[in-house]
C-alpha positions in Angstrom: 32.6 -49.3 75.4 31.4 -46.2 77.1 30.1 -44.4 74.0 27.7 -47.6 73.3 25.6 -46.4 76.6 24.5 -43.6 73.7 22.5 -45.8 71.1 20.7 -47.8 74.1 19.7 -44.1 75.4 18.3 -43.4 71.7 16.6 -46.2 71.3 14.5 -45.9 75.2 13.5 -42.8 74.4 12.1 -43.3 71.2 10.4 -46.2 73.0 9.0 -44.4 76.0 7.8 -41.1 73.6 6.8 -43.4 70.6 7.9 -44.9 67.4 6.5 -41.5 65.3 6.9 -37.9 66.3 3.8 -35.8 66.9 2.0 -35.5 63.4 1.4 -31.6 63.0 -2.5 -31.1 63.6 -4.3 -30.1 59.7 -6.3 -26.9 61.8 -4.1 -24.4 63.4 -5.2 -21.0 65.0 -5.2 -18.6 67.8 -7.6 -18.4 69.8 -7.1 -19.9 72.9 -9.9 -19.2 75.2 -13.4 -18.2 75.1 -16.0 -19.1 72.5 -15.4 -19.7 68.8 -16.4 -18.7 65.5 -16.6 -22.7 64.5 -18.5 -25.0 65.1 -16.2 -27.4 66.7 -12.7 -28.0 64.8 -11.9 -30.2 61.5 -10.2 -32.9 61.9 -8.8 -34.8 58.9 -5.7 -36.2 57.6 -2.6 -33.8 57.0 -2.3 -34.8 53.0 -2.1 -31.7 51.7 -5.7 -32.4 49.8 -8.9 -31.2 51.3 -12.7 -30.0 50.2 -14.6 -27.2 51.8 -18.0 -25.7 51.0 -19.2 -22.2 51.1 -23.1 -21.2 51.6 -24.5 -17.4 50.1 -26.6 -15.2 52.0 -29.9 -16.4 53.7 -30.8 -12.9 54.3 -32.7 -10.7 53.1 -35.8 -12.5 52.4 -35.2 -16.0 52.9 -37.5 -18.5 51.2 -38.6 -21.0 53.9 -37.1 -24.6 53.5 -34.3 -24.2 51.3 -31.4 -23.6 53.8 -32.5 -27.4 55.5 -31.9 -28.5 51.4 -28.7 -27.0 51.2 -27.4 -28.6 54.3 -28.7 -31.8 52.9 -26.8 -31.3 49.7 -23.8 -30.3 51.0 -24.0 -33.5 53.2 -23.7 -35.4 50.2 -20.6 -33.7 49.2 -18.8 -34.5 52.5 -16.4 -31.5 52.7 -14.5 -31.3 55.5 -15.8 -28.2 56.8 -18.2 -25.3 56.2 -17.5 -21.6 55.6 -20.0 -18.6 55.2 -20.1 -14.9 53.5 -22.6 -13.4 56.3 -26.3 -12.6 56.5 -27.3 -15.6 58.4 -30.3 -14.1 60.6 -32.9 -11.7 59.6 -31.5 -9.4 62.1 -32.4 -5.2 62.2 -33.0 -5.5 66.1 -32.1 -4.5 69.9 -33.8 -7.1 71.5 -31.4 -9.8 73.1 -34.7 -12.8 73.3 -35.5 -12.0 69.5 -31.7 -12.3 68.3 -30.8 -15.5 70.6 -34.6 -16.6 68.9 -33.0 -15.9 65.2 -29.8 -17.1 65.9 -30.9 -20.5 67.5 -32.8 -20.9 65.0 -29.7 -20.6 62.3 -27.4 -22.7 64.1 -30.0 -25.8 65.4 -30.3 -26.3 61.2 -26.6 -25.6 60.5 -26.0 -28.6 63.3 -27.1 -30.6 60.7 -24.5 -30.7 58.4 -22.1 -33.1 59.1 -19.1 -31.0 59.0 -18.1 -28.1 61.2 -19.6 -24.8 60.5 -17.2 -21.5 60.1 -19.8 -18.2 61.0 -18.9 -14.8 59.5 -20.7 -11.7 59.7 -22.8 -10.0 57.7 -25.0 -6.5 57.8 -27.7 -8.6 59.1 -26.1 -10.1 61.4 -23.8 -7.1 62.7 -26.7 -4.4 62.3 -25.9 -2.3 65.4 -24.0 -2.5 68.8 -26.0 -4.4 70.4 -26.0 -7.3 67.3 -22.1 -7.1 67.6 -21.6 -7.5 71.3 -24.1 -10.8 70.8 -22.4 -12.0 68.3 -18.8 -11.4 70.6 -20.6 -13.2 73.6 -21.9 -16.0 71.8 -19.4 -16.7 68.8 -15.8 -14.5 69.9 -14.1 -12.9 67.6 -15.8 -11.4 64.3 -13.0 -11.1 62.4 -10.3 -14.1 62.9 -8.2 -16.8 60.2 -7.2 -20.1 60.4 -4.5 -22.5 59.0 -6.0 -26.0 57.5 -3.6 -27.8 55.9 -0.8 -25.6 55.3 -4.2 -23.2 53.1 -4.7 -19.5 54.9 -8.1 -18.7 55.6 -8.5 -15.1 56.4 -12.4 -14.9 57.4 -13.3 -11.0 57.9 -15.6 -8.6 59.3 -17.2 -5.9 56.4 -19.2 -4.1 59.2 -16.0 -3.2 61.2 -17.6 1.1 61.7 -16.5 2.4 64.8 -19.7 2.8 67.2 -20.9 6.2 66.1 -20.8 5.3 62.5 -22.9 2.1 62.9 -25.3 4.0 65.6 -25.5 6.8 62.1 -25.6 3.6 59.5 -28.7 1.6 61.6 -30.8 4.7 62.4 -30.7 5.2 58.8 -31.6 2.5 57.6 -34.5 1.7 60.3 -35.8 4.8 58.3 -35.4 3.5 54.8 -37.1 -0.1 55.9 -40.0 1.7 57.2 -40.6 4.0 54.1 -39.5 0.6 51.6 -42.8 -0.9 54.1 -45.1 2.0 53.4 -47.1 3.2 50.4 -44.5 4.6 48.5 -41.8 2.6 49.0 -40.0 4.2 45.5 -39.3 6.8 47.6 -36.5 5.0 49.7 -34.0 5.6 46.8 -33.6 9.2 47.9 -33.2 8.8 51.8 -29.7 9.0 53.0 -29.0 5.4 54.0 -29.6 4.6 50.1 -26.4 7.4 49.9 -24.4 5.9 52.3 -20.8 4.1 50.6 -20.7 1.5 53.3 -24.2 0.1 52.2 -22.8 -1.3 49.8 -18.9 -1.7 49.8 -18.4 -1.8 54.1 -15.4 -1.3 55.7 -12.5 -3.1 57.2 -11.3 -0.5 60.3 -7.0 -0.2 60.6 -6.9 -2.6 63.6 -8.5 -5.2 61.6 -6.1 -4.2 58.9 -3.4 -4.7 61.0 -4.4 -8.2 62.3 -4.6 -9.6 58.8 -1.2 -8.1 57.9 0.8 -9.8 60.9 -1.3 -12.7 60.3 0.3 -12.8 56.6 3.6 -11.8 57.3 3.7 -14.5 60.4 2.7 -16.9 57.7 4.8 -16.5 54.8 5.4 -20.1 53.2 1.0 -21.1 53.0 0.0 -22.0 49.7 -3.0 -20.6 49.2 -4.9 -17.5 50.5 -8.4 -17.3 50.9 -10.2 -14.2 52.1 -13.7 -14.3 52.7 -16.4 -11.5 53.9 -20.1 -10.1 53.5 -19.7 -7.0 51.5 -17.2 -6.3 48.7 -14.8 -4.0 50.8 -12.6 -4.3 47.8 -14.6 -2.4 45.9 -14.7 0.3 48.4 -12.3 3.3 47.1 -12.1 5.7 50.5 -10.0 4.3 53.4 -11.0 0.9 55.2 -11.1 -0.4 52.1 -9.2 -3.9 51.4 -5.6 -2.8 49.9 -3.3 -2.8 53.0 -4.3 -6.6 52.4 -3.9 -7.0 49.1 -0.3 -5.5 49.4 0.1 -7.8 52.5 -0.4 -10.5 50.2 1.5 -9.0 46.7 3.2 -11.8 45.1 1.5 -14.9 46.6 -1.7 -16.9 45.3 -4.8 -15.9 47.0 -8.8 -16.1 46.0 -11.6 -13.4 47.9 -15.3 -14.3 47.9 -18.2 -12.3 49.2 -21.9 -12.2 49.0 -24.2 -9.3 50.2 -25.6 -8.6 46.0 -27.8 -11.8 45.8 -26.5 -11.8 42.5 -23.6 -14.0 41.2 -20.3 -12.6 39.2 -16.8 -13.2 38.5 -13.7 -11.0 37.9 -10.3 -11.2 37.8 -7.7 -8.2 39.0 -4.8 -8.6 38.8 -4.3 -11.9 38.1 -6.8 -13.4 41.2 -10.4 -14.9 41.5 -12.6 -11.9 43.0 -16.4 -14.0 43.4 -19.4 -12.5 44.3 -21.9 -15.8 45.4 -25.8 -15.3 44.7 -27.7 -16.6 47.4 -28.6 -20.2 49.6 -32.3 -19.6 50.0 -32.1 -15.5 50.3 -34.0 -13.2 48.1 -34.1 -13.0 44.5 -34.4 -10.6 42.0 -37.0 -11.9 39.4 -35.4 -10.0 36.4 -31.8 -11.0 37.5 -30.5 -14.3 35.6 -27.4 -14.2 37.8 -29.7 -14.4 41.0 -30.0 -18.3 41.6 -29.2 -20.4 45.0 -26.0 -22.4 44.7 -23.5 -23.9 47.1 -20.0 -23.1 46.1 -17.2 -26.3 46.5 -13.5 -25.8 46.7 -11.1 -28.8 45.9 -8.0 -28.1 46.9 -5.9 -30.8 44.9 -1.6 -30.6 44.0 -1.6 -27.2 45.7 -3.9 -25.2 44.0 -7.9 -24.8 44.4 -10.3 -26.2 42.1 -13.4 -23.8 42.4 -16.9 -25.3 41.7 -20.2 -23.4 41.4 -23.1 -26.1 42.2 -26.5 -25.1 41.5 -28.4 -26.1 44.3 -31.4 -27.1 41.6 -28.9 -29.6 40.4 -27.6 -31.5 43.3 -29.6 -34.7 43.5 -29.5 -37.9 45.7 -29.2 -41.1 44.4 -33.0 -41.3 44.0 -32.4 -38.3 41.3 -34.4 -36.0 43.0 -33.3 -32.8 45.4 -33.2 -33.8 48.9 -35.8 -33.0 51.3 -38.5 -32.9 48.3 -36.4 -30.1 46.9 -37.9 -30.5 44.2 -41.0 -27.9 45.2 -39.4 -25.0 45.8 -37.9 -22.5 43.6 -34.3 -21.9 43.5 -34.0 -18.9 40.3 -36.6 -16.8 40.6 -35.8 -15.3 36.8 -37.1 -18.9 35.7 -40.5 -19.2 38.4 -42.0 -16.0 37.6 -45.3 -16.3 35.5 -45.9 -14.4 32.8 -48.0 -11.3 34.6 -45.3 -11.4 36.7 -42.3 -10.7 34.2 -44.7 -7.7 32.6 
């Protein structure tokens, strides 16, 4: 008689705390105060299937008007959130007004989209030390991951110089720019920014090394691994480069992406996806057929992603034409240019 107290017991607190245990939320991450690199947070169901889209550089040379089309395409694909490879603003300056202009301007068009938006940085963005402690005050941390649905996102910073280096890196090219805007612009390809490694692999510095390998080892039983950044640091062969991750990461499934080239390409090494996305309305190449405005789509379906390059020149409503009147704008300039042009 006394031991059937315990069943009543059972039963009133499953009453009083509910039917169900707490559900574990699908976005988990650590940053608990202070602003965010997102948006505002994903919310959708914890069933192991999810879609996410990925938008190219804007920068440099963004064609007017195509971003606001992307946005509108990618709200007819209804991902449940956003990610970016950098280069969102035009960038190059000091001046605080000018870069809360720029970046206003970014994020009031991003807002939008009808998904939550995931910033990362890119050489335009993260140009000097002034740019970087903006981007800290307005968006937190510039190099940070996530957890959505059981799927790593590691989402990382390929400016990460120490102060003197990015002082050395901006005065040089504020130098370049102004020759590459001058008479002789051919001349720019012998001035020592156009020398530097980091313009065109970046770095990752060791603390940001070390974040992403405690984040890894903290998180041993995800799925999937996705690394995203602006400039191929992988490719980079001195130090800062991206293979204390890569060993971090030996053995399980994992996918990097970056931008910065303008140009699309594939590879595989050793055994992963390494992508390289063209653009989302920033400049082309006119000779380059791999330089074209897409939106990339990730499906991530019975544990593995399913990897979809949309050409943004092929994403219509359901009146058949590009959103917006998309249909008047470029979007590969190797197929726009007139013959006088090509010569």
């Amino acid at each position: 008689m006394r031991n059937s107290i315990y069943p009543v017991l059972a039963l009133v607190i499953v009453l009083v705390t509910g039917c169900n245990p707490q559900k574990p939320a699908p976005f988990v991450h650590d940053i608990s105060q202070g602003p965010t690199p997102w948006s505002y947070e994903p919310a959708g169901k914890v069933d192991g299937d999810f879609t996410f889209a990925i938008i190219s550089d804007l920068y440099s040379g963004e064609r007017e008007g195509v971003f606001e089309v992307a946005v509108e395409q990618i709200n007819l694909l209804r991902p449940e959130f956003i990610l970016s490879i950098g280069d969102l603003i035009d960038g190059g300056t000091e001046d605080v007004g000018e870069l809360k202009k720029q970046f206003d301007h970014f994020d009031n068009r991003v807002a939008k989209a009808k998904a939550p938006f995931f910033h990362v940085g890119g050489n335009h963005d993260l140009t000097n030390t002034t740019m970087r402690k903006f981007w800290m005050d307005r968006y937190g941390r510039r190099y940070y991951h996530f957890i959505y649905n059981n799927v790593l996102f590691l989402m990382m910073d390929s400016e990460d110089y120490n102060e003197q280096r990015m002082q050395e890196i901006y005065t040089a090219r504020a130098e370049a720019i102004k020759v590459l805007d001058g008479d002789h612009p051919e001349l720019a390809q012998d001035m020592e920014y156009f020398k530097m490694t980091e313009r065109v692999s970046g770095e990752i510095g060791d603390e940001q090394s070390a974040y992403f390998e405690k984040v890894i080892k903290e998180n041993p039983n995800v799925k999937w691994t996705f690394i995203l950044m602006h400039k191929p640091v992988w490719q980079r062969e001195a130090a800062g480069n991206l293979s204390r991750v890569e060993t971090a990461l030996a053995g399980k499934n994992f996918t990097v992406i970056n931008g910065h080239f303008h140009s699309y390409s594939h590879r595989m090494k050793d055994g992963h996806d390494y992508m390289i996305l063209g653009t989302t309305s920033g400049g082309q190449n006119p000779k380059d057929e791999n330089a074209f405005d897409h939106i990339t789509l990730v499906n991530f379906v019975d544990g593995e992603p399913a990897i979809a390059t949309l050409r943004m020149d092929g994403i219509l409503d359901k009146t058949g034409k590009i959103p917006l009147e998309g249909d008047k704008y470029c979007y590969q300039a190797s197929k726009c240019v007139t013959a006088e042009e090509s010569q």
